[in-house]
OpenMM code with the backbone's topology and positions (N, CA, C; nanometers):
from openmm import Vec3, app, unit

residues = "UNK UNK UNK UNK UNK UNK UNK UNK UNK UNK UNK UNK UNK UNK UNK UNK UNK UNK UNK UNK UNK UNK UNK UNK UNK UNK UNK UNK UNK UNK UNK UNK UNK UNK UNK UNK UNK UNK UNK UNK UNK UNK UNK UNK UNK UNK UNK UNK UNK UNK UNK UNK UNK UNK UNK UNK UNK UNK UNK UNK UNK UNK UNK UNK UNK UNK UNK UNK UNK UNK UNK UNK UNK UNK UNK UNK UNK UNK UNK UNK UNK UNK UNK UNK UNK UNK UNK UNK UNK UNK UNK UNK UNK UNK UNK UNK UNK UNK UNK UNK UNK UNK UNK UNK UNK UNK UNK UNK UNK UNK UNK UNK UNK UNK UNK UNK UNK UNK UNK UNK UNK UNK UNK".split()
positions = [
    Vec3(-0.5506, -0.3189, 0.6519),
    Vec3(-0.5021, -0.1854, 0.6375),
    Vec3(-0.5623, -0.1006, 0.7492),
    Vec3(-0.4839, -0.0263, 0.8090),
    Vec3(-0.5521, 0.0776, 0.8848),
    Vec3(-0.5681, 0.2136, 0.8294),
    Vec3(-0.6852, 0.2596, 0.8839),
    Vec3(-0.7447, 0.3832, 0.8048),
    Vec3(-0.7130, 0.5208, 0.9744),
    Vec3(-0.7281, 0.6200, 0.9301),
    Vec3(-0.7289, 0.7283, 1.0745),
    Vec3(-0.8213, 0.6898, 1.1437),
    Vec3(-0.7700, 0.6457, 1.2573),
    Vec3(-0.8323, 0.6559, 1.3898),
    Vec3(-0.8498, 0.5148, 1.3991),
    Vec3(-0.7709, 0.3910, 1.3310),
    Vec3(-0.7871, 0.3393, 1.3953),
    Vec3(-0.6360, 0.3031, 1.4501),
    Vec3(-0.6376, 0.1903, 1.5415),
    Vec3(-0.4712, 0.1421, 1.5859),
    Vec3(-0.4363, 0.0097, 1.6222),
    Vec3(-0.2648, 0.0161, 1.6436),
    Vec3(-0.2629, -0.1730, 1.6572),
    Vec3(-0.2133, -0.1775, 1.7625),
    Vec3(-0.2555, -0.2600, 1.7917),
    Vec3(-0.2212, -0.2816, 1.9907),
    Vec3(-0.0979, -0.3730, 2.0056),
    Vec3(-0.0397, -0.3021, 2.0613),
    Vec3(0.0869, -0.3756, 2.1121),
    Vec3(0.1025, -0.3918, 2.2724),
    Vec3(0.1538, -0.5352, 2.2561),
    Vec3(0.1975, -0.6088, 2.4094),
    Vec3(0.3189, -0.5869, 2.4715),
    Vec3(0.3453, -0.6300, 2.5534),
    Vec3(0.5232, -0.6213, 2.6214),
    Vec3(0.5262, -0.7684, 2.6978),
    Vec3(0.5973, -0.8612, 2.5868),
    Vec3(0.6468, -0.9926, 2.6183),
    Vec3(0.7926, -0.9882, 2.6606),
    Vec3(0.8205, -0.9854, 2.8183),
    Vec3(0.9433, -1.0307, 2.8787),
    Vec3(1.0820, -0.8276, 2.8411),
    Vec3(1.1378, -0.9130, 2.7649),
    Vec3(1.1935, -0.7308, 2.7713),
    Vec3(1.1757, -0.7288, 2.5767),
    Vec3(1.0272, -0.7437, 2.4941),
    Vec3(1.0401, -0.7334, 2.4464),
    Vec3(0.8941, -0.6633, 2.4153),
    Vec3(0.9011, -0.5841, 2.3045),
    Vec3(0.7606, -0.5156, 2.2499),
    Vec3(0.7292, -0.5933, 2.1526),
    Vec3(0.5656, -0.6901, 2.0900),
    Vec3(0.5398, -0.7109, 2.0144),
    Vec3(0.3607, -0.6914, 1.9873),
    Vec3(0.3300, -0.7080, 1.8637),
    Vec3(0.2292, -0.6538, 1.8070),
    Vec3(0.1190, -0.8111, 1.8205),
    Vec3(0.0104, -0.7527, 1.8463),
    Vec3(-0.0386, -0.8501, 1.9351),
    Vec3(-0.0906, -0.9695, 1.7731),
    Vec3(-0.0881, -0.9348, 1.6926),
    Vec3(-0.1069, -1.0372, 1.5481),
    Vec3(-0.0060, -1.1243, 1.5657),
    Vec3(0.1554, -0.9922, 1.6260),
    Vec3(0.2675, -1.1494, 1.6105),
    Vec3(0.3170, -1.0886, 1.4487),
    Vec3(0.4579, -1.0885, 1.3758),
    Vec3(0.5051, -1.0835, 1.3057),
    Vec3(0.5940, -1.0011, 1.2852),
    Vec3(0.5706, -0.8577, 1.3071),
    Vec3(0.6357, -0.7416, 1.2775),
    Vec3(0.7840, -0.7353, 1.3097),
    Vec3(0.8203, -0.7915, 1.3922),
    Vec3(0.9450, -0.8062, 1.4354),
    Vec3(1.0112, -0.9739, 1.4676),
    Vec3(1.1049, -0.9942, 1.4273),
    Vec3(1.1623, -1.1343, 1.5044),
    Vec3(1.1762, -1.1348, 1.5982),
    Vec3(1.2182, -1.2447, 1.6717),
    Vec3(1.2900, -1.2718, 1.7882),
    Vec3(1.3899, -1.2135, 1.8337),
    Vec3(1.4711, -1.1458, 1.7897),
    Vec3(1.5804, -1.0973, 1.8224),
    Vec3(1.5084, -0.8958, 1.7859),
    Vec3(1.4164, -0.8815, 1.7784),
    Vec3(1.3175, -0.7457, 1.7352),
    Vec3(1.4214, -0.7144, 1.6152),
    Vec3(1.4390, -0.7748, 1.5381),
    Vec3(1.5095, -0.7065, 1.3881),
    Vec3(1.3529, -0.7203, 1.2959),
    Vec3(1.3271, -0.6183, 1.2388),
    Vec3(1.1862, -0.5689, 1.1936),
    Vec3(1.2021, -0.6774, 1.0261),
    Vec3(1.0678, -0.7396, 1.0440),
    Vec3(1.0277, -0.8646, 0.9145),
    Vec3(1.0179, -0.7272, 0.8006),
    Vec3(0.9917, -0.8092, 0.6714),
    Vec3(0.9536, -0.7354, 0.5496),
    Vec3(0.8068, -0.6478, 0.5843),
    Vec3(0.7056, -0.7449, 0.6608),
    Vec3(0.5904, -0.6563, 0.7070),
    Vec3(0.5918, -0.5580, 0.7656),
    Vec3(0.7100, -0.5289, 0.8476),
    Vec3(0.7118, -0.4528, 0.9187),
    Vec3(0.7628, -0.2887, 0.8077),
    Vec3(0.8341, -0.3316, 0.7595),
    Vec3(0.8642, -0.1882, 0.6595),
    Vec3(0.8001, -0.1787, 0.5576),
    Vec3(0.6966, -0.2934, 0.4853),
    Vec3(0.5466, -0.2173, 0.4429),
    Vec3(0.4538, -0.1675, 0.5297),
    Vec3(0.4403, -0.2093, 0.6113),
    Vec3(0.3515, -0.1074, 0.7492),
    Vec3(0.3735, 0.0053, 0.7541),
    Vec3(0.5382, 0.0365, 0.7912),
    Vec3(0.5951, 0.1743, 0.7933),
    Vec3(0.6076, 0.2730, 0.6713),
    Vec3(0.6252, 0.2158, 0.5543),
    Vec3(0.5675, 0.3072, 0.4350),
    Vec3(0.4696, 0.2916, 0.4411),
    Vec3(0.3436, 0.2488, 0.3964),
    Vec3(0.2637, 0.2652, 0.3994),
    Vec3(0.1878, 0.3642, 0.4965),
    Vec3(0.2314, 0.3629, 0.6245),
    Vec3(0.1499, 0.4429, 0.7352),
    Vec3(0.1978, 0.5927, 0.6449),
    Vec3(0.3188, 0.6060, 0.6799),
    Vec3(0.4112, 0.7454, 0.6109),
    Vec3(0.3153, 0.7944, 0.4910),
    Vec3(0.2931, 0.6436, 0.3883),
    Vec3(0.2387, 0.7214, 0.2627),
    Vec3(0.0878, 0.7556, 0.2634),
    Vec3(0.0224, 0.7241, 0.3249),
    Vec3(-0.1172, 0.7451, 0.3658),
    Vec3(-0.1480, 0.8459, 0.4896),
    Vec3(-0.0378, 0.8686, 0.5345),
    Vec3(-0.0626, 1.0226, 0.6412),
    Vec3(-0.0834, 1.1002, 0.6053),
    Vec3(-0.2001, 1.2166, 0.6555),
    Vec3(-0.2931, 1.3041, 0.5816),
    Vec3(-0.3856, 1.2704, 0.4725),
    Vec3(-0.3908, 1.1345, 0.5125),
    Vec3(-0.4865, 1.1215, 0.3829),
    Vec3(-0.5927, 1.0227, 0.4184),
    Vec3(-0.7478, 1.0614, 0.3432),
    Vec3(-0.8242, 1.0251, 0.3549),
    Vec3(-0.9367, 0.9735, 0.2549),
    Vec3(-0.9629, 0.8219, 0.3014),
    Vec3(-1.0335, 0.7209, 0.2224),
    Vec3(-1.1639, 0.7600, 0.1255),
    Vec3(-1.1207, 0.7628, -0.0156),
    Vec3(-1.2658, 0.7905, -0.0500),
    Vec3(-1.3431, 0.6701, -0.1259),
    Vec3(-1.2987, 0.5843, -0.1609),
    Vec3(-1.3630, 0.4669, -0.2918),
    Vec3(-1.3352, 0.4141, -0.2581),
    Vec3(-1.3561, 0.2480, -0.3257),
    Vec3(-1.3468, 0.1624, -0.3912),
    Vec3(-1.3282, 0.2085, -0.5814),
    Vec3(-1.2250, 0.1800, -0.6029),
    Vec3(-1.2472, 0.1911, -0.7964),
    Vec3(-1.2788, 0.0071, -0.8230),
    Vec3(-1.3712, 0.0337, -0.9684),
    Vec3(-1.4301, -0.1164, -0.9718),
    Vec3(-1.4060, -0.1494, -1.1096),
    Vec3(-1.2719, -0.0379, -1.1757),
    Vec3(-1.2691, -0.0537, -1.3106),
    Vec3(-1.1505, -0.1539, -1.3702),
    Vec3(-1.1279, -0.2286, -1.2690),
    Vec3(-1.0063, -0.3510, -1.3133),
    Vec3(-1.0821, -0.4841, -1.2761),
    Vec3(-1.1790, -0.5182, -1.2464),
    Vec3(-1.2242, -0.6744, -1.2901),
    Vec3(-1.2171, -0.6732, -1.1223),
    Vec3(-1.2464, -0.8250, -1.1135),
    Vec3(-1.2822, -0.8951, -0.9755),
    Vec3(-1.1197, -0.9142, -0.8743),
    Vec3(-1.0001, -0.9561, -0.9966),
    Vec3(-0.9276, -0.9909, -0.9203),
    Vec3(-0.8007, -0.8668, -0.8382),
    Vec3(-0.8313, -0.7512, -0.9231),
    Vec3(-0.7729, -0.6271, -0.8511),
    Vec3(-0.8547, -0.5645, -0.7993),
    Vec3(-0.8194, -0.5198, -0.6757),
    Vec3(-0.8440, -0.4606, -0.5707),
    Vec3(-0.7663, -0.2775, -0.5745),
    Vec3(-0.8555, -0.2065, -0.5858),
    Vec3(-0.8166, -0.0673, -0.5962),
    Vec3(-0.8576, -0.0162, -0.4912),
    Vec3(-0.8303, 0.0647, -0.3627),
    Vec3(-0.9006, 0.1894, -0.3099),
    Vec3(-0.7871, 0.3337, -0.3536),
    Vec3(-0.8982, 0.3874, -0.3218),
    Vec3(-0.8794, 0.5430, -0.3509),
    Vec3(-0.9124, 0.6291, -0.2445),
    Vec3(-0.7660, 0.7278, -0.1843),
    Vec3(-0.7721, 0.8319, -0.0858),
    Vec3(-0.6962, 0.9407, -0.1671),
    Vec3(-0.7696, 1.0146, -0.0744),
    Vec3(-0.7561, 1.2293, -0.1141),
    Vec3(-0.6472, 1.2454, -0.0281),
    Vec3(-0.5341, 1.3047, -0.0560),
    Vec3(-0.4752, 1.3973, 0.0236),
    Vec3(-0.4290, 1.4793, -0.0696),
    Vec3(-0.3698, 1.6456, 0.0867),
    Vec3(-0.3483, 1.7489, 0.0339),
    Vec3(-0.2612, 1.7452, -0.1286),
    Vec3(-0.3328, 1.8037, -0.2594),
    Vec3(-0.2485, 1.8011, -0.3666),
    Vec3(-0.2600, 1.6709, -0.4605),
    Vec3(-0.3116, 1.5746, -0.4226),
    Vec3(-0.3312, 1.4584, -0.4961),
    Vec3(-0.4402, 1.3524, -0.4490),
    Vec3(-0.4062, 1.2177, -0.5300),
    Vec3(-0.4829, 1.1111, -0.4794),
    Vec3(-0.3778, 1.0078, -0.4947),
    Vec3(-0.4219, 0.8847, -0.4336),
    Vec3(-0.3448, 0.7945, -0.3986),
    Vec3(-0.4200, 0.6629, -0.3987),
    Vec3(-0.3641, 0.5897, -0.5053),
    Vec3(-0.4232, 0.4226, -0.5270),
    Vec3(-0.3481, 0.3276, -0.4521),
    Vec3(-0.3885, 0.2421, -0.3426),
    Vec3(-0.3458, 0.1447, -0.3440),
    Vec3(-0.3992, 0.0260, -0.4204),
    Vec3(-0.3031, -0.0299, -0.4648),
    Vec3(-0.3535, -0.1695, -0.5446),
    Vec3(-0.2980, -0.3177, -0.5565),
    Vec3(-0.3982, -0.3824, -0.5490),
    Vec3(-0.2832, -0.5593, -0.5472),
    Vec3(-0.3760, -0.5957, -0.6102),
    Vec3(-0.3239, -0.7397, -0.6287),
    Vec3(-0.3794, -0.8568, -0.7152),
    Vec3(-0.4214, -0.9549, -0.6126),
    Vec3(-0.5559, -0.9922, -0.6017),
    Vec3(-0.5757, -1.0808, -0.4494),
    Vec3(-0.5363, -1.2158, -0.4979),
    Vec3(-0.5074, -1.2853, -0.6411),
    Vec3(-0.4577, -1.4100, -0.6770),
    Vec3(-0.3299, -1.4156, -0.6842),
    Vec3(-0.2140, -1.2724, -0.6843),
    Vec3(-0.1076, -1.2953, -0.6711),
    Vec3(-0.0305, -1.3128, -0.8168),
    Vec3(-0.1159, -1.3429, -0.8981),
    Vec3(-0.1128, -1.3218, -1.0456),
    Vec3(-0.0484, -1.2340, -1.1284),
    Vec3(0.0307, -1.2366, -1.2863),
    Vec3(0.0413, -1.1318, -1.3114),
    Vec3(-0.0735, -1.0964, -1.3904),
    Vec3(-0.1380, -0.9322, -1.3730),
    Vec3(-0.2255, -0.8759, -1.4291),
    Vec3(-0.1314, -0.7286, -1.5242),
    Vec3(-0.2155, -0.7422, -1.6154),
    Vec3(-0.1138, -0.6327, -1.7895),
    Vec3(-0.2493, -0.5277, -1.7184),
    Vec3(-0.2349, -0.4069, -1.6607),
    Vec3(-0.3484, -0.2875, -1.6329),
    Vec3(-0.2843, -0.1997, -1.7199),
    Vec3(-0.3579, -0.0923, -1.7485),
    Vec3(-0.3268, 0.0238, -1.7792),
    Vec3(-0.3718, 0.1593, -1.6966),
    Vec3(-0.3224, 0.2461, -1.6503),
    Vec3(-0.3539, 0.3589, -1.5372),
    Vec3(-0.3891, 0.4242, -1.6132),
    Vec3(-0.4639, 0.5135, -1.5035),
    Vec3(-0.5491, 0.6459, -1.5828),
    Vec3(-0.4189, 0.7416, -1.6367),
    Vec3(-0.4504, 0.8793, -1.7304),
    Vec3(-0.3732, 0.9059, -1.7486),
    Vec3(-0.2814, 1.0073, -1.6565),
    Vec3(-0.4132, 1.0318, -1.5341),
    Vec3(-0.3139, 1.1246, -1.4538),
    Vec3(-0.2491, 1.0248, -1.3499),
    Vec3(-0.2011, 0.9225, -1.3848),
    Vec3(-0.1265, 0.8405, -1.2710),
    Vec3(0.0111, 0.9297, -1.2920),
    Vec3(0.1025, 0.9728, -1.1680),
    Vec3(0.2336, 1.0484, -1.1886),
    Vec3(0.3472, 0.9244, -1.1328),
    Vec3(0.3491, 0.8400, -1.0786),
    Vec3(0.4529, 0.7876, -1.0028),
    Vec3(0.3671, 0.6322, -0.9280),
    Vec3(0.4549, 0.5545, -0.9417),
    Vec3(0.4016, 0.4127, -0.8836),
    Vec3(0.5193, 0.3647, -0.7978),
    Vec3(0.5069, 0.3115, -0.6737),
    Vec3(0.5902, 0.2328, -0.5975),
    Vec3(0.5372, 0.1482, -0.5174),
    Vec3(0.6492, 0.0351, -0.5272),
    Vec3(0.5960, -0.0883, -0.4657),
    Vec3(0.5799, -0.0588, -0.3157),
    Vec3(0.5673, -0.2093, -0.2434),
    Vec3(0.4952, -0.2029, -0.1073),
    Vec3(0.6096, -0.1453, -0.0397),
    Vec3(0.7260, -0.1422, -0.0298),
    Vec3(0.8499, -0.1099, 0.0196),
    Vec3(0.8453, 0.0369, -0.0111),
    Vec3(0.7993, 0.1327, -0.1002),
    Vec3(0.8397, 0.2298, -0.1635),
    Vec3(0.9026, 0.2497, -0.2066),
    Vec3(0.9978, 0.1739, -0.2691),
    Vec3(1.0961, 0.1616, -0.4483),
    Vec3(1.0003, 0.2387, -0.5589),
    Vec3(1.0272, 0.2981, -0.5970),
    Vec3(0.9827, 0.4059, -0.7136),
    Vec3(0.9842, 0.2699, -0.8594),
    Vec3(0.9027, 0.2688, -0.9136),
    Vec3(0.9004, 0.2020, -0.9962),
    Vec3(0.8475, 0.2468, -1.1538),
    Vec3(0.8753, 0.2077, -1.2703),
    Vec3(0.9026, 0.2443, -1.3923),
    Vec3(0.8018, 0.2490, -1.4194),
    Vec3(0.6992, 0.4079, -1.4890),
    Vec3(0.5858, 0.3738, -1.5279),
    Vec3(0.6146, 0.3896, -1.6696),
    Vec3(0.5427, 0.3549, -1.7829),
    Vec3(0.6157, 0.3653, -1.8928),
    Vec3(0.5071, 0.4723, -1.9320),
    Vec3(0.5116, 0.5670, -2.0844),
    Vec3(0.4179, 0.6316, -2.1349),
    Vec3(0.2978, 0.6105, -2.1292),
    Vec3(0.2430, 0.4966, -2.1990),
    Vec3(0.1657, 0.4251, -2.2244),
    Vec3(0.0542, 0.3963, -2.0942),
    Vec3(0.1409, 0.4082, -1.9606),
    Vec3(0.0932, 0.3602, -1.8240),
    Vec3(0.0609, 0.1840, -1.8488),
    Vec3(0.0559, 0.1463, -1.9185),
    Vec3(0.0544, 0.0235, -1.9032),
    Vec3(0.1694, -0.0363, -1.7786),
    Vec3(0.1133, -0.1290, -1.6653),
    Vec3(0.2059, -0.2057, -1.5942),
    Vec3(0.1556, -0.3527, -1.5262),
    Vec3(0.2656, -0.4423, -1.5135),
    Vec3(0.2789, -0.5048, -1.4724),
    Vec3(0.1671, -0.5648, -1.3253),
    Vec3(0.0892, -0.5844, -1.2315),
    Vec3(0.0370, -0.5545, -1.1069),
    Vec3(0.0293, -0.7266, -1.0444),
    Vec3(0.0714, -0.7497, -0.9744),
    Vec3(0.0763, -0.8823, -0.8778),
    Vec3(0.0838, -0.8425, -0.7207),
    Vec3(0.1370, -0.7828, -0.6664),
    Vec3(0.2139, -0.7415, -0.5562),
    Vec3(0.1055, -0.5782, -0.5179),
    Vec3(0.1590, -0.5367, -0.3788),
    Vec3(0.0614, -0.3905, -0.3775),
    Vec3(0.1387, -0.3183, -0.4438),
    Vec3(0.0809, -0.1917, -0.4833),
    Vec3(0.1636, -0.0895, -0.5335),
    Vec3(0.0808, 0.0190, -0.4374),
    Vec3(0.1567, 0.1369, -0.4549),
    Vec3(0.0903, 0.2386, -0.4551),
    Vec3(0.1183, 0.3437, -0.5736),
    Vec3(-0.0081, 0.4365, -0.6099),
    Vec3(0.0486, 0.5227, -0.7772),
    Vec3(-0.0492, 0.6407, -0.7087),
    Vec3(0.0765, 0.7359, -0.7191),
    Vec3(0.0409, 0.8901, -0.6855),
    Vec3(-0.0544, 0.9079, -0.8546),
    Vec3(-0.1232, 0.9923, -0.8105),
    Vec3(-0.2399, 1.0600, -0.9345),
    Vec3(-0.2545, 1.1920, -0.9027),
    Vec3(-0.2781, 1.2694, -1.0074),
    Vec3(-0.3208, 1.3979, -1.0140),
    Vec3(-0.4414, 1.4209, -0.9152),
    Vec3(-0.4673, 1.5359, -0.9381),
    Vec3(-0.6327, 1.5368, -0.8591),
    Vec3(-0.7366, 1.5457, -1.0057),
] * unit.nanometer
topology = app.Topology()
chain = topology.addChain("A")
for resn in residues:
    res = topology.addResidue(resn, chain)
    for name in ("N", "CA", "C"):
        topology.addAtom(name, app.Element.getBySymbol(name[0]), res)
C-alpha cells in the first residue's frame, strides 16, 4: 500500500509505459484488475492520513485505520483469504469492496470479510 509521500516508479518499455513491479497493465496496456484497485484505492485514501493498526479482530485480519477530513476509514482483508463472520463498530456507515462496489452492510454490522474492503466510519 502506499501511504503520502510515497510513489511508484514507472519505466518506458519500447512505446509502452509500465510499472516497474510489472502487472498493472497488459500487453496491449488494457489496465489488469490491480490496476483499478490501485486507482480506487489511491482516490479513496486521498486526503487522508494513517493513524493505527486496530488489533481487535484476531491474527488473521488485518485492519489499518486513517483520518480524513469528516471521517475515518478502515481498510481490511483477511491475509488467509478465508471467510471471516466480523462484526463492525457501530459507527461503521458504508463498506466497499477493493473495486469500490458499495456493499450491503446489514443492521447488525455483522459481515462477511475474505477479500479487502474498505468501511467509511464516523469520527
Amino acid at each position: 500500500m502506499y501511504g503520502r509521500g510515497q510513489m511508484v516508479s514507472w519505466v518506458r518499455r519500447g512505446t509502452r509505459w509500465m510499472d516497474r513491479a510489472g502487472g498493472l497493465v497488459d500487453a496491449s496496456q488494457n489496465p489488469r484488475p490491480a490496476y483499478n484497485v490501485f486507482q480506487y484505492m489511491s482516490g479513496k485514501l486521498a486526503q487522508s492520513d494513517f493513524k493505527r493498526e486496530v488489533l481487535d479482530y484476531g491474527v488473521n485480519i488485518k485492519v489499518y485505520e486513517f483520518t480524513r477530513p469528516g471521517g475515518l476509514i478502515w481498510v481490511m482483508w483477511a491475509q488467509d483469504e478465508l471467510d471471516h463472520l466480523i462484526t463492525l463498530p457501530a459507527n461503521a456507515l458504508q463498506v466497499f469492496d477493493q473495486f469500490g462496489v458499495e456493499q450491503t452492510l446489514p443492521p447488525d454490522k455483522s459481515f462477511t470479510i475474505n477479500r479487502p474492503i474498505f468501511v467509511d466510519l464516523e469520527p
